[in-house]
Each structure stands twice: as C-alpha cells, then as structure tokens.
C-alpha positions as CSV (number, residue, x, y, z in Angstrom):
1,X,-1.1,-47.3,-131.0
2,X,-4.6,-48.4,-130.3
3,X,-3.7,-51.9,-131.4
4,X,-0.7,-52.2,-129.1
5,X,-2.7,-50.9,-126.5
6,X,-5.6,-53.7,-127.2
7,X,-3.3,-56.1,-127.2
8,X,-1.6,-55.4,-124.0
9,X,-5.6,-55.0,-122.7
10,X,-5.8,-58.6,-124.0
11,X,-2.8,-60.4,-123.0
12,X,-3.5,-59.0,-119.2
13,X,-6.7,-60.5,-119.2
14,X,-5.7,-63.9,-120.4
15,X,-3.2,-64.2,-118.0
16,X,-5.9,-63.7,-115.5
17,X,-8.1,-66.1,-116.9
18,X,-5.3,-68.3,-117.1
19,X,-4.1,-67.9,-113.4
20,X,-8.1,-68.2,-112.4
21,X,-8.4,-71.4,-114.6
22,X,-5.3,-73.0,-112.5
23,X,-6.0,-72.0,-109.3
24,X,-9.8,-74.0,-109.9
25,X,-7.7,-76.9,-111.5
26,X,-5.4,-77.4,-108.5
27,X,-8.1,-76.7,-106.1
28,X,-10.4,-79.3,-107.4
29,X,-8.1,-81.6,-108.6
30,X,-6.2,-81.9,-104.8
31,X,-7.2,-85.8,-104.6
32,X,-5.6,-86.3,-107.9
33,X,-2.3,-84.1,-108.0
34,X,-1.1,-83.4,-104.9
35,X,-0.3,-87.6,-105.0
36,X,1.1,-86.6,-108.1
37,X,3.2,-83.8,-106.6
38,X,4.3,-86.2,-103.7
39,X,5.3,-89.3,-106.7
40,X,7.4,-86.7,-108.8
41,X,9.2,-85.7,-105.3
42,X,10.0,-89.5,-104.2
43,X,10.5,-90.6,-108.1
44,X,13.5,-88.5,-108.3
45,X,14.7,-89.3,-105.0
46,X,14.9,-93.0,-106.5
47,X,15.3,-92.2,-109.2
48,X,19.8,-92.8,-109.0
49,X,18.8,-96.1,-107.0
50,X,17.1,-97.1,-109.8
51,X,19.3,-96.2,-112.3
52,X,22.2,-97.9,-110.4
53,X,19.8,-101.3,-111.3
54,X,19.6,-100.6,-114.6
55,X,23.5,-100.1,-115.2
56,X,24.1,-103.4,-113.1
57,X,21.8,-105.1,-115.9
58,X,18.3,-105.3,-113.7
59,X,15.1,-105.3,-115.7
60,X,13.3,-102.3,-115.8
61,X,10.3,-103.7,-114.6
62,X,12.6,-105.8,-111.7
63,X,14.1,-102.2,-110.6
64,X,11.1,-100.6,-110.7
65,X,9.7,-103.4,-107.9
66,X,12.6,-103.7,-106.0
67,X,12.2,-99.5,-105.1
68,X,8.4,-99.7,-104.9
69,X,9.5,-102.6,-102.0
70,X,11.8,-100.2,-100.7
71,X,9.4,-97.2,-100.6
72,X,6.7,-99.4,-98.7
73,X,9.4,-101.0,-96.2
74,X,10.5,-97.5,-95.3
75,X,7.3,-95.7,-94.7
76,X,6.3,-98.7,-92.9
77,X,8.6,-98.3,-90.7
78,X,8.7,-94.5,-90.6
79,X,4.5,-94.7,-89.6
80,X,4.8,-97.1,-86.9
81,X,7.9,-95.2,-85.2
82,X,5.5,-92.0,-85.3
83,X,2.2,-93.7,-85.0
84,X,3.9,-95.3,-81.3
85,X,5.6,-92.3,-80.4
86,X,2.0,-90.3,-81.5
87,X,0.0,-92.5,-78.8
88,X,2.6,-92.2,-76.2
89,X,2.2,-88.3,-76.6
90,X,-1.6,-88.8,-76.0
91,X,-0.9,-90.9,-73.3
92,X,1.1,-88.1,-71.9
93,X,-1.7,-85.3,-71.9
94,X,-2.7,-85.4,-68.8
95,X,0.7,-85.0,-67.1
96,X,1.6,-82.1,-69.2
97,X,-1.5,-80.2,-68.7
98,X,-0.7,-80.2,-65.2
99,X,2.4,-79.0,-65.2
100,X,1.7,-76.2,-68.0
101,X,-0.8,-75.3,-65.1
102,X,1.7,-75.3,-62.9
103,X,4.4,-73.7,-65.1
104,X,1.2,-70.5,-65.6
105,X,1.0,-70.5,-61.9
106,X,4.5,-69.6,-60.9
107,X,4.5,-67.5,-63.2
108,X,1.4,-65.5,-62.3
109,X,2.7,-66.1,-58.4
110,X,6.4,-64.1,-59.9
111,X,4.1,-61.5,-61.7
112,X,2.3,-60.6,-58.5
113,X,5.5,-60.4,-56.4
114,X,6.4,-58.0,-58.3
115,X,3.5,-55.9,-57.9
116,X,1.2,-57.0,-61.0
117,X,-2.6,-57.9,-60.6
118,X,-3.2,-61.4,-60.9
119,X,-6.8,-61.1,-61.9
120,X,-6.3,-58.2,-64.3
121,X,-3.8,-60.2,-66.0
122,X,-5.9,-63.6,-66.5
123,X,-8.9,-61.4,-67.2
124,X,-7.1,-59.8,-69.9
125,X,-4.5,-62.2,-71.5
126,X,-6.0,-65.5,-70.5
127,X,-2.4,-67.2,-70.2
128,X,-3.6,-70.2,-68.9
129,X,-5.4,-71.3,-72.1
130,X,-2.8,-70.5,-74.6
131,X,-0.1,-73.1,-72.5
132,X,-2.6,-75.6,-71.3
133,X,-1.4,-79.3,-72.7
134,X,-4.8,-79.7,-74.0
135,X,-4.3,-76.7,-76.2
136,X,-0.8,-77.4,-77.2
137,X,-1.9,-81.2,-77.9
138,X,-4.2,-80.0,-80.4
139,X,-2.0,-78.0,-82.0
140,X,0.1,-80.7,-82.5
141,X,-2.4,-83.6,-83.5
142,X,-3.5,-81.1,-86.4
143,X,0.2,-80.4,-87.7
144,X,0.5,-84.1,-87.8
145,X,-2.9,-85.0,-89.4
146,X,-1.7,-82.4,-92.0
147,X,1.2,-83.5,-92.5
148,X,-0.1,-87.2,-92.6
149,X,-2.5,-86.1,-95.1
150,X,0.2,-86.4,-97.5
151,X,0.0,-90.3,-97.5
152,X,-3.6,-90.4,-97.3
153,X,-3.6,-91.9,-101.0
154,X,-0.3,-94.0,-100.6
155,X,-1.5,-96.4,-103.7
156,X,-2.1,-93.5,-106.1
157,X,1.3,-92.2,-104.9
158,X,2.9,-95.6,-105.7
159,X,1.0,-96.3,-109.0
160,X,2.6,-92.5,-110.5
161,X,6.3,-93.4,-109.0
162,X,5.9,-96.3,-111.3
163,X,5.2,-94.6,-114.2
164,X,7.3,-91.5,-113.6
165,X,10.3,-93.8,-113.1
166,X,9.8,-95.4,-116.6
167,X,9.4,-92.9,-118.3
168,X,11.6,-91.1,-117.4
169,X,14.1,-92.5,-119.2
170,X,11.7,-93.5,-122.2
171,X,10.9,-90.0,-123.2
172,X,14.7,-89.4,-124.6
173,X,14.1,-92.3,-127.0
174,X,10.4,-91.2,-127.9
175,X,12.3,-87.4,-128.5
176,X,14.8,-88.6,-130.6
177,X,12.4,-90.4,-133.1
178,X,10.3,-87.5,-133.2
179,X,12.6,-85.0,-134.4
180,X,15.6,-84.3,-136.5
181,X,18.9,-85.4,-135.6
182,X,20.0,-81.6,-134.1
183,X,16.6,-80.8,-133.1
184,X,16.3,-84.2,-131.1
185,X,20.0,-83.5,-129.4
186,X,18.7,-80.3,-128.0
187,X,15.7,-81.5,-126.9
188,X,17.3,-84.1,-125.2
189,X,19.9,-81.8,-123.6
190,X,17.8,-79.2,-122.5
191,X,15.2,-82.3,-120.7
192,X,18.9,-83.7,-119.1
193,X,19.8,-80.7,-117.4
194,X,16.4,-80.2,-116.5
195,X,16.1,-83.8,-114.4
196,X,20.0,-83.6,-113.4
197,X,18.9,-80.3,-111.9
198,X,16.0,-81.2,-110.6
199,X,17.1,-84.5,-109.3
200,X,20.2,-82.7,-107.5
201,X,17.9,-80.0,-106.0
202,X,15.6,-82.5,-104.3
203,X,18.3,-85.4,-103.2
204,X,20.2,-82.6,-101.8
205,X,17.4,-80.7,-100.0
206,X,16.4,-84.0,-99.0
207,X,19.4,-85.6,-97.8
208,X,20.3,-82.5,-95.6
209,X,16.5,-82.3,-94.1
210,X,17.4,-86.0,-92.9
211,X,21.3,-84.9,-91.5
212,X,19.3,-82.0,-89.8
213,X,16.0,-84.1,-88.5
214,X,18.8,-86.8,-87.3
215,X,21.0,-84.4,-85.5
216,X,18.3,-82.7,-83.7
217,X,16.6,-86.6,-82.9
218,X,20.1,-88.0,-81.5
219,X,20.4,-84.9,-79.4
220,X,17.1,-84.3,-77.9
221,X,17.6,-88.2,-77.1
222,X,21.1,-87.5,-75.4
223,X,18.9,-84.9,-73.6
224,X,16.0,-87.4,-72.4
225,X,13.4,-85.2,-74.3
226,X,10.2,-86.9,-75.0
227,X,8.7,-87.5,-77.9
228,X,12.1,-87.0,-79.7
229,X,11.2,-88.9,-82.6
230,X,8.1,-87.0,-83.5
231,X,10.0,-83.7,-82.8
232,X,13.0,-85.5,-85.7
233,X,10.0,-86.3,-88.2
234,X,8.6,-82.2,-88.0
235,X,12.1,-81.1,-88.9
236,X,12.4,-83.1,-91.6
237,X,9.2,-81.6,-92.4
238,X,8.9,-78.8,-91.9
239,X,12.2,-77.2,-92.7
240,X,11.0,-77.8,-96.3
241,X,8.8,-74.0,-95.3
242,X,11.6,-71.5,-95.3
243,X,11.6,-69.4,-91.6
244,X,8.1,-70.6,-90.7
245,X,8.5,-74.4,-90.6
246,X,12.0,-73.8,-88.9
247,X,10.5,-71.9,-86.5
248,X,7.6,-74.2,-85.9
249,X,9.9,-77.0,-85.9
250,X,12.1,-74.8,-82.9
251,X,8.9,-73.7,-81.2
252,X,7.4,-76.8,-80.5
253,X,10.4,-78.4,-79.0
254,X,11.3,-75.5,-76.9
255,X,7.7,-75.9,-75.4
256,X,7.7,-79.8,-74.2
257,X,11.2,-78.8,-72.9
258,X,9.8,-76.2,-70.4
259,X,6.9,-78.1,-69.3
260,X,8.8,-81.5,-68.9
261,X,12.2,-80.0,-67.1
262,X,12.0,-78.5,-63.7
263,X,14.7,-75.9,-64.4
264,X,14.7,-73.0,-67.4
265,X,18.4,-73.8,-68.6
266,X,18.4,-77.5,-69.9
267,X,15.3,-75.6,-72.3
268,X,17.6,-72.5,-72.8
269,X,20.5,-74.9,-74.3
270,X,18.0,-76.8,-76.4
271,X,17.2,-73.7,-77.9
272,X,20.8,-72.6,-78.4
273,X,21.4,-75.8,-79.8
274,X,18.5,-76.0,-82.0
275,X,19.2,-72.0,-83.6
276,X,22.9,-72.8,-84.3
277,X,22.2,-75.9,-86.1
278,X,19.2,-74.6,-88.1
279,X,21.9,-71.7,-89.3
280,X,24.5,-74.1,-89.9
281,X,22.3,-76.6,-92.3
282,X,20.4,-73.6,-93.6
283,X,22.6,-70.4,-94.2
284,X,25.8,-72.6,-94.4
285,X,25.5,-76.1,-95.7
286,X,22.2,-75.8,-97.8
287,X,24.2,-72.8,-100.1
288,X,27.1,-74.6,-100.8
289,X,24.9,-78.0,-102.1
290,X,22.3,-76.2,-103.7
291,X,23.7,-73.5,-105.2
292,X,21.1,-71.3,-106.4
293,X,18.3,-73.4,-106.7
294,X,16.9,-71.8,-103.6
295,X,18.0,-68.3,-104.7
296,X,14.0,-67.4,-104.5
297,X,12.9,-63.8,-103.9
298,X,11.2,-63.9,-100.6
299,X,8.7,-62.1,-101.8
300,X,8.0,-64.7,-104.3
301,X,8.5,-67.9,-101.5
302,X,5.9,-65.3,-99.0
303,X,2.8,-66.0,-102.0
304,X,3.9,-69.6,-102.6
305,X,3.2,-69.9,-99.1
306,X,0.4,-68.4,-99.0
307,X,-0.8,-69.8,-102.1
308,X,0.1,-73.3,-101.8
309,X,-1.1,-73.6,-98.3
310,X,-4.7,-71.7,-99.4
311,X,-4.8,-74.7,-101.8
312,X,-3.3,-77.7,-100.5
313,X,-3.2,-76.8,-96.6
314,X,0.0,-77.9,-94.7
315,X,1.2,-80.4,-97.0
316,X,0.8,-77.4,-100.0
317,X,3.2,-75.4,-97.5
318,X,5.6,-78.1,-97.7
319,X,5.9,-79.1,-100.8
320,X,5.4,-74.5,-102.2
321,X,9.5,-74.4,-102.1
322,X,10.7,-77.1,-104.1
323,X,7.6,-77.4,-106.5
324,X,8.7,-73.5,-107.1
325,X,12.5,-74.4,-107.3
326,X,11.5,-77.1,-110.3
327,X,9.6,-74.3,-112.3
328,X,12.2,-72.0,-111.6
329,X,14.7,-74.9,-112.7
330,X,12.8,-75.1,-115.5
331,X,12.0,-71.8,-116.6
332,X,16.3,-70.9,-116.8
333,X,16.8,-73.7,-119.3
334,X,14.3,-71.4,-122.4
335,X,15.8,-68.5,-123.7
336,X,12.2,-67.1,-123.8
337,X,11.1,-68.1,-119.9
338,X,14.9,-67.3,-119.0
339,X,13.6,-63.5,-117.4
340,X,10.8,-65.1,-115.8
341,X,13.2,-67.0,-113.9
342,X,15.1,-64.1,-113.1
343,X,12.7,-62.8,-111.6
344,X,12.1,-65.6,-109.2
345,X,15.5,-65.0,-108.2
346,X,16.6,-63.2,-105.5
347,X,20.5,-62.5,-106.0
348,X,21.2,-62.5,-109.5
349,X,24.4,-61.6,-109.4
350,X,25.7,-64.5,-107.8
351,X,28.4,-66.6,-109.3
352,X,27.8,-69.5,-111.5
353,X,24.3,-68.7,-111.2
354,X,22.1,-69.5,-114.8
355,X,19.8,-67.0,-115.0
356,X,23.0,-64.1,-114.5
357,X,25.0,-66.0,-117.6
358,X,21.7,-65.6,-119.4
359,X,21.7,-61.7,-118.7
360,X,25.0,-61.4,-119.6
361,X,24.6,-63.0,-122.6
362,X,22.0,-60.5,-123.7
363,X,24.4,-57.5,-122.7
364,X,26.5,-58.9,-125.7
C-alpha cells in the first residue's frame, strides 16, 4: 500500500517538474520556436501545393523553391497592403480624436438632459479617456505590433518550412527501413493520419478564416469604412482565439464605425452584419469542415489562452487553438494517450468522433 502510495507521490511530482521544465523551455526558447510553430503552421498549408509538384514530376528541391517564392511574394504583398493602410490610420488620428470628443460630448450633453451631473460623471468614469482616438490608436498599434511580431524572424521561418517540407515526406522511407515490415506499416499509418489530420485541420481553419476575413473586407468596403483592409487582416487573425479574438475583431470595427458615421444605424447594421456572419463561419460552417478537431473543452481552450499568451504574448494567443488541436490530433491516434485526448474533448459523444470509437471500444 505504501509503495502504491510512493509511487503516486512520485509520478505527481515528476509531472510537475516536467510541466516546470517546459514552461522554462518555451519561455526561453521564444526566439527559436515560436518561428518554428509559425513554419509547421504554413508547411502544412503548402504542404498539397507542394505535393501537387512532386506528382507532376518537379524536383524536390525545385518544389520546395517555387513555394518558398510563393510564400515571400504573398507576404510581400500582404505587408505593404497593411503597412499602407497602417500609415493612413496614423494619418487619420487626429480627425478621429476629434470626433470621439465630440461623439463623448453629445453624449455627456444627452446625459445631463436627462437630469445627470456632468461633472460627477467625468469625475468618476472619465469617459473621455477611454474613447479618445489617441487611446483607441494605441490599442490598435499594439495588437498589430503583436501580431506582426509573428514575422519578426521571417528567414528562420522560411529556413524550417524548408526542412519541414522535406521531410516530411522522408521520414516514411527512414520508418520503413528502421523497422519490421508490420511494425513499419503501422508506424507509417498512424504518422499518415496524423499529417492528413493535421493538414485538414489547418487548411480548413485557414481557408475559412480567409472566406470570413474576405467577406467582412468586401463589405466594410461596400460600406465606405476605413481602414477596411486592416480591419480584414484582424479577422483573419484573430478569429484563430475562440470568443475573444471574435469579439476583438467585432469591437474594434464597431468603434471606427461610430466615430467615422454621423448617424448610430449604418454602425448598428455593421454590427448585425458582423454577429451573423461570425455565427454562420463559426457555429455553422467551421463544424461541418472540421469535424471535431475543435471539439476542445472550454475549459481546456480558457488555460491555453491564458497559457500561451503568458508565454508567447498575442501571437501565443493565436496560434494556443490549433497548436492544442494538433496535440489533441495526436494524442487520439495512441491507444495509451487516447483518454488524454478525451479529455481535451468537449462532446464526446458526438458522431464519427475518434476519441468516442476509442471508448467504445474499451466498453467491449
């Protein structure tokens, strides 16, 4: 009894040490992994371009340039639309911290029509400094700076897409001549339905953050709403964060519409417009192409917040739901880390889910 008891006494304490060790190791290795994090992200997002090459008979080494190429036109491109629409925000300051003023005014001006005491309420809320334009302009210079933050060391991300795109598919070969012949075949299905589901998970969470990013951009444009393009990049963003970024990415918005428009419903119907889409992509379409590799407990996506974002700051934030969708991906192809990714899950009871054929296979 003792001995079961010094055991458990033991195995607790290593898993401390163990989570202590890592949260040191990502903490002072941000420089060198979160590039890493980034690489793995846009390696499998090329990863079907490249493979296309390969099947039409391209070199490796010729694929492999032709998407570094491609990844270096496109966030060329991406940075100078956001670094132009960035200065004509600044540029724009001025003009929205007078009419925030204004906006704070009338509103004080309805408040004491009413009957409320002006100076009581500035003495005690201080409105005027939370809706100022230089206060909202900081706001948003430091989301972008942390979300910039995450190309800050754009050759290191390049130099690991390289490598993670060959060897990706190199390690099959290297498993099979490791192993036996039925030892090497499992290996080398477990690893494929590891990357197909990986791969699938962030092409799909990707491709819809762009229909979403671009359907909010085309419409804010059809609206005249400035800055629409930086507002487009957020969302792609930031809906990555479950709840928080969406709401960030519906706050902010909301915010230059009632400071730039001289009425309350053109702002009203922006918001309308932006919660009805946001539940369309995210309660509707995201489900039905992702099955249940965002069936997270929110418990378990509240600390990866919190966690990743302690670590890594915004960008951590970001990239805390699909780095813990790929352990979870993981975890549910091992018999022996199968519970651990039940319970990471949040519904296990839904259909076709992996983990719920796993407990059903123990209940035989």
């Amino acid at each position: 009894m003792n001995d079961i008891k010094n055991n458990r006494i033991v195995t607790v304490a290593a898993a401390f040490i163990i989570v202590a060790l890592s949260f040191i190791v990502l903490k002072e290795l941000q420089a060198i992994l979160l590039p890493f994090f980034v690489a793995i992200i846009i390696s499998f997002l090329f990863e079907p371009f490249y493979e296309w090459m390969k099947r039409k008979r391209v070199p490796s080494f010729a694929a492999i340039i032709v998407v570094v190429i491609a990844i270096i036109i496109l966030s060329n491109i991406i940075s100078v639309f956001v670094y132009t629409s960035i200065n004509s925000f600044r540029d724009e300051i001025p003009k929205y911290t007078q009419k925030s003023v204004l906006l704070v005014d009338n509103f004080v001006n309805y408040l004491v029509s009413i009957g409320v005491s002006s100076q009581s309420l500035k003495e005690n809320l201080d409105v005027t400094k939370i809706f100022t334009g230089e206060k909202f302009a900081t706001m948003l210079t430091d989301l972008i700076s942390g979300v910039a933050g995450i190309f800050t060391n754009f050759v290191l991300i390049l130099i690991y897409v390289i490598f993670l795109l060959s060897e990706f598919s190199n390690i099959k070969r290297r498993v099979i001549k490791a192993f036996s012949k039925e030892r090497s075949r499992k290996i080398t299905e477990t690893l494929t339905d590891i990357f197909r589901d990986v791969r699938k998970y962030i092409v799909g969470k990707t491709l819809i953050n762009f229909a979403h990013a671009l359907s909010i951009t085309i419409i804010f444009w059809i609206f005249g709403l400035d800055f629409a393009l930086i507002w487009g990049v957020l969302t792609f963003l930031l809906v990555y964060i479950p709840n928080i970024g969406a709401f960030v990415a519906t706050l902010l918005p909301f915010l230059t519409a009632l400071i730039q428009y001289d009425n309350i419903l053109t702002p009203i119907i922006l918001l309308i417009i932006m919660m009805v889409m946001g539940s369309v992509f995210g309660s509707l379409i995201e489900p039905k192409v992702l099955g249940d590799r965002l069936n997270l407990s929110p418990i378990l996506l509240l600390f990866s917040l919190i966690f990743w974002g302690y670590i890594w700051g915004i960008v951590g934030m970001i990239l805390s739901v699909p780095v813990m969708s790929m352990i979870k991906i993981v975890l549910s192809k091992f018999e022996s880390t199968c519970p651990l990714a039940i319970l990471m899950s949040h519904d296990v009871s839904r259909k076709n889910n992996p983990e719920q054929k796993e407990i059903e296979f123990d209940k035989k």
